[in-house]
MILO-544970 format. One record per residue (C-alpha): x, y, z; residue number from 0. Coordinates in nm, 2 decimals. Layout:
REM residues N
x=X y=Y z=Z i=NUM;
...
This chain:
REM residues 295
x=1.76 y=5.02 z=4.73 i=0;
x=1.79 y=4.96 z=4.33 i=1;
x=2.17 y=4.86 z=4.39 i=2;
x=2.10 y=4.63 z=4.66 i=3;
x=1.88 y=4.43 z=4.44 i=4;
x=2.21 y=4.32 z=4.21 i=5;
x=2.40 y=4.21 z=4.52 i=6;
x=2.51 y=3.85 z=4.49 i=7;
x=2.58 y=3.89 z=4.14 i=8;
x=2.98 y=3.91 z=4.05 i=9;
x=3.13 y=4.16 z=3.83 i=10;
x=2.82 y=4.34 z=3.74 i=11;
x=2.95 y=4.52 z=3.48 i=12;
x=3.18 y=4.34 z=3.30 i=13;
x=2.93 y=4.24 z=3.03 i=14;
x=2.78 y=4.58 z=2.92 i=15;
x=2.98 y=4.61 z=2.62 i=16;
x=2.96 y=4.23 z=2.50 i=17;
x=2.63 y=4.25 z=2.30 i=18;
x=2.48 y=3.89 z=2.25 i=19;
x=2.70 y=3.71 z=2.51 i=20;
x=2.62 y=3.75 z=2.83 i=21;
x=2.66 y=3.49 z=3.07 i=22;
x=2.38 y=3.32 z=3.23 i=23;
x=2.36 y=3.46 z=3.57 i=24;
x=2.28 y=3.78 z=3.37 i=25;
x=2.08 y=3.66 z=3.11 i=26;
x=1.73 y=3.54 z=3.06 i=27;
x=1.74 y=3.21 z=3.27 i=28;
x=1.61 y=2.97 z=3.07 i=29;
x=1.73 y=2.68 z=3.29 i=30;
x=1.54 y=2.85 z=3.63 i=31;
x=1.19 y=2.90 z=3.36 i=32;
x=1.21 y=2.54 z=3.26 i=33;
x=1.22 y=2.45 z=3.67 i=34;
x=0.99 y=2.74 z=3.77 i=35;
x=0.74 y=2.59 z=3.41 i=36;
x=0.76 y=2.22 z=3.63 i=37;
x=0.66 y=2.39 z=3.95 i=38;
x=0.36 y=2.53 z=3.77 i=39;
x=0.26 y=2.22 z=3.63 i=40;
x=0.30 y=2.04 z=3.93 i=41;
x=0.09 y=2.29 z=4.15 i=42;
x=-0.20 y=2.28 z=3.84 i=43;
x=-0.15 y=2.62 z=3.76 i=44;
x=-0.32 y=2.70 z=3.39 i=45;
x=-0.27 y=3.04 z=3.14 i=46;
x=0.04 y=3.28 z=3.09 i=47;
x=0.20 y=3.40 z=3.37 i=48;
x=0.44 y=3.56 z=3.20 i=49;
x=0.37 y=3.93 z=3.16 i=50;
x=0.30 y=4.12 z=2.86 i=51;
x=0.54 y=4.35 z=2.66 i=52;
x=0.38 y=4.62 z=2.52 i=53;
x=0.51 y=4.73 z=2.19 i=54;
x=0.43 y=5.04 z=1.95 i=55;
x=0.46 y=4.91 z=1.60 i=56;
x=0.54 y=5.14 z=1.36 i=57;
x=0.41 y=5.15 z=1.00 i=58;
x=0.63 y=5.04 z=0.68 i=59;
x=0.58 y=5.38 z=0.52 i=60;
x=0.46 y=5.71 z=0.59 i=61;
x=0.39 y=6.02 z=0.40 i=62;
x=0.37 y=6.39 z=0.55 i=63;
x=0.06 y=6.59 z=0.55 i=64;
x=-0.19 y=6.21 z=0.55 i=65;
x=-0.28 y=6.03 z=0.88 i=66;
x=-0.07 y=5.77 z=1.01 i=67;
x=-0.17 y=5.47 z=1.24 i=68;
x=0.05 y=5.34 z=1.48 i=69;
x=-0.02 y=4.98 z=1.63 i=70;
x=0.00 y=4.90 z=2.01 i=71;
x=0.04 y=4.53 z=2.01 i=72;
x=0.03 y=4.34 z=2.38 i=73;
x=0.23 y=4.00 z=2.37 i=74;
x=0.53 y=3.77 z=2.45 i=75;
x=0.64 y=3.72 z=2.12 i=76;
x=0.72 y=4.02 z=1.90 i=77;
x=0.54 y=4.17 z=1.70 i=78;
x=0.23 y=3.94 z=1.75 i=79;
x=-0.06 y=4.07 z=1.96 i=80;
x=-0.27 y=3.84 z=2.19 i=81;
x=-0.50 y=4.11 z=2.30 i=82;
x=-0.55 y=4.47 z=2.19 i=83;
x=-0.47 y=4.72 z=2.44 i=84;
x=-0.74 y=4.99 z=2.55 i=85;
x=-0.54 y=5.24 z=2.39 i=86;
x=-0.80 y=5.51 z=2.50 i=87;
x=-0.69 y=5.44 z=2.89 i=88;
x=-0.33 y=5.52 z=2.84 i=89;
x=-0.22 y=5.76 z=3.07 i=90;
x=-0.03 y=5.96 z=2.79 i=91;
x=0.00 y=5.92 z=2.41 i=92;
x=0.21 y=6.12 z=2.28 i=93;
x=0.50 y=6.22 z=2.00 i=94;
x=0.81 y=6.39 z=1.95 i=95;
x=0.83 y=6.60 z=1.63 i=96;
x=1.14 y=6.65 z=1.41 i=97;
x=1.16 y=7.03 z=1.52 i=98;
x=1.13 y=6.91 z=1.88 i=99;
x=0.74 y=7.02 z=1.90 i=100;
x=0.53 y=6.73 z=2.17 i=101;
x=0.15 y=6.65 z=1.97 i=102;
x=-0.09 y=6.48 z=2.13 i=103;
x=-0.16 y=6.11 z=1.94 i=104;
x=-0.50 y=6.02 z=1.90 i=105;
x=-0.69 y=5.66 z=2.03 i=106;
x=-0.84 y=5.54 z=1.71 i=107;
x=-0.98 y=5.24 z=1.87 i=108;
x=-0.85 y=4.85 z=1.74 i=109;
x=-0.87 y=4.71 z=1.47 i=110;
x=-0.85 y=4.24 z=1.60 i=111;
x=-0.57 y=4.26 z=1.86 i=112;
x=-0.37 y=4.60 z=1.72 i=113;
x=-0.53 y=4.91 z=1.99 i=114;
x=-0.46 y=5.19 z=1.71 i=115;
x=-0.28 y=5.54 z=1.76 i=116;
x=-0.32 y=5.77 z=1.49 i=117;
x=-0.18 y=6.10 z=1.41 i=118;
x=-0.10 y=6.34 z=1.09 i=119;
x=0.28 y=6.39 z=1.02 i=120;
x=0.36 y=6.81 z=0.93 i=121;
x=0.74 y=6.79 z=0.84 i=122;
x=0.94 y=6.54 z=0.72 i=123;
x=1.21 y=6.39 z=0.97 i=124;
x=1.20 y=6.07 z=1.28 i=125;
x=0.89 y=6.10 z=1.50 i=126;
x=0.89 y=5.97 z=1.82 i=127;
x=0.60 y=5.78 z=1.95 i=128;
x=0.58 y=5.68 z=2.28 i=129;
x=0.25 y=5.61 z=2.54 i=130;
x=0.27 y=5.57 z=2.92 i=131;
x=0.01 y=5.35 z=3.10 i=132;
x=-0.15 y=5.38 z=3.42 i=133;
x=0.03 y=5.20 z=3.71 i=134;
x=-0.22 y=4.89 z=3.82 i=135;
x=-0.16 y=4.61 z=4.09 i=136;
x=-0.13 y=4.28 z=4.04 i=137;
x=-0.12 y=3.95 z=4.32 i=138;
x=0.08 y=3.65 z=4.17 i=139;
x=0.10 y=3.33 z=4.36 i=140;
x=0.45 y=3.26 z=4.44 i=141;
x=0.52 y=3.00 z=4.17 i=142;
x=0.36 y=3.25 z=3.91 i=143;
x=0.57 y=3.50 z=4.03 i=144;
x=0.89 y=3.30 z=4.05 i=145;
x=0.83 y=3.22 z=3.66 i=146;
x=0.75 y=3.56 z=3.58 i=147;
x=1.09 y=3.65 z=3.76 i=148;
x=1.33 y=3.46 z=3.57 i=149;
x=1.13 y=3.48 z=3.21 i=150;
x=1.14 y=3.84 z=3.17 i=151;
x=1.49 y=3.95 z=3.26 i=152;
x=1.45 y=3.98 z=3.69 i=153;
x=1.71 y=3.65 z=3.78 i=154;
x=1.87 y=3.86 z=4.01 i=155;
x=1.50 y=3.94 z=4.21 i=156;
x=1.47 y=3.53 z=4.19 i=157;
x=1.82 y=3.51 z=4.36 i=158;
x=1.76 y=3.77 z=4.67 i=159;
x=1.40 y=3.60 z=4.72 i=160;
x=1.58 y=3.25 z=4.75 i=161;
x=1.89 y=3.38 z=4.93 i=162;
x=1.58 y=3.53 z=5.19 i=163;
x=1.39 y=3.20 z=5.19 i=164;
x=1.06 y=3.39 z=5.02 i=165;
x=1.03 y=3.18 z=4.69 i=166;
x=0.74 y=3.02 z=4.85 i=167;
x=0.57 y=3.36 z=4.93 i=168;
x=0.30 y=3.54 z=4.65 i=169;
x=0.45 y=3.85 z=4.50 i=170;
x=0.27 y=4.17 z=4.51 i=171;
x=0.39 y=4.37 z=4.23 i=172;
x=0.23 y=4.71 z=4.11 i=173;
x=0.37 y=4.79 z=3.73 i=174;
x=0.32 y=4.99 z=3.43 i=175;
x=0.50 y=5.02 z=3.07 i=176;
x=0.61 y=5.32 z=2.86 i=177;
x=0.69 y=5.21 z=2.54 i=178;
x=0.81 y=5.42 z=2.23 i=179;
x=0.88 y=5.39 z=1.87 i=180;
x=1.05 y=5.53 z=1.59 i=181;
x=0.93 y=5.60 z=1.28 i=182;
x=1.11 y=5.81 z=0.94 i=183;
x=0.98 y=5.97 z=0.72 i=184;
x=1.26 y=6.14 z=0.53 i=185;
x=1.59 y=6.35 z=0.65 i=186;
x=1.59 y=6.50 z=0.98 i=187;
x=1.50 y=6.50 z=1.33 i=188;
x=1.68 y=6.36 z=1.60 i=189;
x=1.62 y=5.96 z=1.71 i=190;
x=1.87 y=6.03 z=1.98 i=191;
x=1.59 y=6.28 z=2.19 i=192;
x=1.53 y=6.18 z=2.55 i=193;
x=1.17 y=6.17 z=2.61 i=194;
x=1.15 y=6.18 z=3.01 i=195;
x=0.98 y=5.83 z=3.00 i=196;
x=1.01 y=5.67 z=3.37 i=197;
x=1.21 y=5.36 z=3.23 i=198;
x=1.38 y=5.47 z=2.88 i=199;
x=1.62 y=5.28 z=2.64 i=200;
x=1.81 y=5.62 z=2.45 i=201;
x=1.96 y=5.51 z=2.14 i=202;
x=2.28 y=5.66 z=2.08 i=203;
x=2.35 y=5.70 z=1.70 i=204;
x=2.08 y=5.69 z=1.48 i=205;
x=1.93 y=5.36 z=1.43 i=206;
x=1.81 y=5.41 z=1.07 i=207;
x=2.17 y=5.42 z=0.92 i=208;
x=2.28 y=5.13 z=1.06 i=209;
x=2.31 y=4.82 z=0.86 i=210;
x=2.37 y=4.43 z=0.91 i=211;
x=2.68 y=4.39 z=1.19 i=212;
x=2.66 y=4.68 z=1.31 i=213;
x=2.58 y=4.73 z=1.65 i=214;
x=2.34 y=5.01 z=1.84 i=215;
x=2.51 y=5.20 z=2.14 i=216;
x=2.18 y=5.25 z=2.37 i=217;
x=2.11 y=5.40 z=2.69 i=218;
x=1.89 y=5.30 z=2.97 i=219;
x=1.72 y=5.56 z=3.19 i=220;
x=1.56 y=5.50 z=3.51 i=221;
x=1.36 y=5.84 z=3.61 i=222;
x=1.64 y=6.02 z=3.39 i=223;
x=1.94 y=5.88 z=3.54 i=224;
x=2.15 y=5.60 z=3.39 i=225;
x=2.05 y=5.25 z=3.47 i=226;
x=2.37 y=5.08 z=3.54 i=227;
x=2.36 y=4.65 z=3.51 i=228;
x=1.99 y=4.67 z=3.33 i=229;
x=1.92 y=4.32 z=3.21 i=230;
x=1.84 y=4.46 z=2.78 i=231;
x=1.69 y=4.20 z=2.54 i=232;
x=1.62 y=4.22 z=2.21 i=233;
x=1.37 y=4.04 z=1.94 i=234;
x=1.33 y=3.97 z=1.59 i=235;
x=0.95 y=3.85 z=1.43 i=236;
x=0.98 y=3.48 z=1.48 i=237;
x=1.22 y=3.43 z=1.75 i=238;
x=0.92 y=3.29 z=1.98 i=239;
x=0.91 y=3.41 z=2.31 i=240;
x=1.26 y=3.39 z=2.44 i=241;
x=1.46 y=3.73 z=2.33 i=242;
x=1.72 y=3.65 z=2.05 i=243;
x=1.98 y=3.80 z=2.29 i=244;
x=2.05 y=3.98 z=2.66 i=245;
x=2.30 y=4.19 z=2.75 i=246;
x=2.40 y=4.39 z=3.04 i=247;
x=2.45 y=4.77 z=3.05 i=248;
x=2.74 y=4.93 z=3.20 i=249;
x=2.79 y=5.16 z=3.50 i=250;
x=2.67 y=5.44 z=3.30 i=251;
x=2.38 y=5.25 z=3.16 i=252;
x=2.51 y=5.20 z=2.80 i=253;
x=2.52 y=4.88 z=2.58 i=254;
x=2.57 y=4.79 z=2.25 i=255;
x=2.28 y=4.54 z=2.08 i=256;
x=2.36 y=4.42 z=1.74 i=257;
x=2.19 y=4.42 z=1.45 i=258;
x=2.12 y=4.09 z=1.25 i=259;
x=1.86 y=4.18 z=0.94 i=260;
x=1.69 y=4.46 z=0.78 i=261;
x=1.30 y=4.52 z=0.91 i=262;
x=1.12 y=4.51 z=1.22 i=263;
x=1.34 y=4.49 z=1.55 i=264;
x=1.24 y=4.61 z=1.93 i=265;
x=1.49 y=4.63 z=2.24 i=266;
x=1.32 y=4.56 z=2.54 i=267;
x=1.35 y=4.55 z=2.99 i=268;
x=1.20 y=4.52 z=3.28 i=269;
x=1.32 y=4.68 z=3.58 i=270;
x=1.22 y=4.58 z=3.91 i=271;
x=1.25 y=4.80 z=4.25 i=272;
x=1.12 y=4.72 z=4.62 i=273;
x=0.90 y=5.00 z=4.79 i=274;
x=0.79 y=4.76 z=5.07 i=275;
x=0.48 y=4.94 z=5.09 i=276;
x=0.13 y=4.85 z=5.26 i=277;
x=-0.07 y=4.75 z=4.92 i=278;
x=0.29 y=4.62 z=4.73 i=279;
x=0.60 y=4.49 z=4.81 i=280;
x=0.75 y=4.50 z=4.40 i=281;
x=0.75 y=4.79 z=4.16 i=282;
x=0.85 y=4.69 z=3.81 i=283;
x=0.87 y=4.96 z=3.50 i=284;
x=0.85 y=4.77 z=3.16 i=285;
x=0.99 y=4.93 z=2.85 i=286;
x=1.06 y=4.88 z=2.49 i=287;
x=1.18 y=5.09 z=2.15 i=288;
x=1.03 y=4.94 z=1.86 i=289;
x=1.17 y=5.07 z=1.46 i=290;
x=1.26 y=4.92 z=1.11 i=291;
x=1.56 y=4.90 z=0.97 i=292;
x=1.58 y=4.97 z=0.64 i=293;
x=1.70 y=4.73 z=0.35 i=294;
């Protein structure tokens, strides 16, 4: 069912090792928001349609052994938080250790829009962060969900609804995110540790020692198998709401994203799948790995 949801696309693969230039019947379709954005107008739709992605913002320092707070930001363009999540009503919070031990992170409330996740580093090493939400249902109209579509990465759901004749039909969708993020605090531990998320980006090498033109070999999980032809963005603070790149994973999930500037950077995806069941019709899992890289 996942593979039949790429049909109509040609050469699926070709562009999973091209980081920053894929071509536009892969990428985010900017053209088909700007048509979908005059749709919405017309019809006198108001507010964001455009989903949230939900990010775990790591802080610039840490020590071991004194409590460390971890923001959950909800927004459309990274880092900045519109709302503050109910970080208490995630469905898991949760970290990796550097000695491979799985803590429990705490809901510290918010603090404006940040939902805050706190916990109290033991060892020295990368720590893995990640939370896991509860799946909820959502009814878009059809032009909210055509938007929604080809914003976030799904032009290839747009495409099978058109090449069906359903753009004109609401889209019943149920989602939910698990997002993670990486944060060092001194030698060891492993960044490269699968976490069993149900949507996952893996990164291959470890991010920290990377340094302006590189690039980051990831992997993309779907319920722990590889995610071939997963639409990856990525975002830098200030890049507004449109990623500042997309690119494609191979056949055995992998891509390569590159990296610009020092500091705060997240990968992100949306994957979409078709149950066809009585309360939805559309599942999406939403993703993203959030770190720092150092100066």
């Amino acid at each position: 069912m996942v593979q039949s949801l790429h049909e109509g696309l040609s050469n699926p693969h070709e562009h999973g090792f091209q980081a920053g230039k894929a071509s536009s019947h892969v990428s985010y379709s900017r053209g088909l928001v700007l048509a979908s954005l005059t749709m919405v107008v017309v019809l006198g739709l108001t507010g964001s349609v455009a989903a949230h992605d939900l990010w775990l913002i790591p802080p610039n320092a840490a020590d071991v052994g004194k409590p460390v707070q971890v923001l959950a930001h909800s927004g459309m363009e990274f880092p900045v938080s519109e709302q503050a999540p109910r970080v208490a009503a995630f469905k898991r919070r949760f970290l990796v250790a550097p000695d491979g031990r799985t803590e429990e992170v705490q809901a510290a409330g918010a603090e404006g829009v940040s939902g805050l996740l706190e916990f109290t580093p033991r060892t020295s090493g990368v720590h893995i962060i990640a939370v896991e939400t509860h799946p909820r249902l959502l009814t878009l109209s059809a032009a909210a969900f055509n938007l929604y579509l080809v914003s976030d990465g799904l032009p290839h759901i747009y495409q099978l609804r058109s090449r069906e004749k359903t753009l004109d039909h609401e889209g019943k969708e149920r989602y939910s995110k698990s997002p993670k993020a990486l944060l060092k605090l001194g030698e060891g531990g492993d960044p490269t540790r699968v976490l069993g998320l149900p949507l996952e980006i893996v990164p291959l090498a470890d991010p920290f020692k990377l340094k302006i033109g590189d690039t980051l070999r990831v992997r993309v999980l779907f319920q722990g198998k590889p995610l071939g032809h997963a639409n990856l963005g990525w975002d830098l603070p200030g890049d507004g709401e449109a990623p500042s790149g997309s690119v494609r994973t191979n056949a055995q999930g992998e891509a390569l994203i590159p990296i610009a500037q020092t500091g705060l950077m997240t990968i992100r995806l949306t994957h979409m799948t078709r149950p066809r069941n009585s309360e939805y019709e559309w599942e999406s899992f939403w993703t993203t790995l959030t770190w720092r890289i150092p100066d």
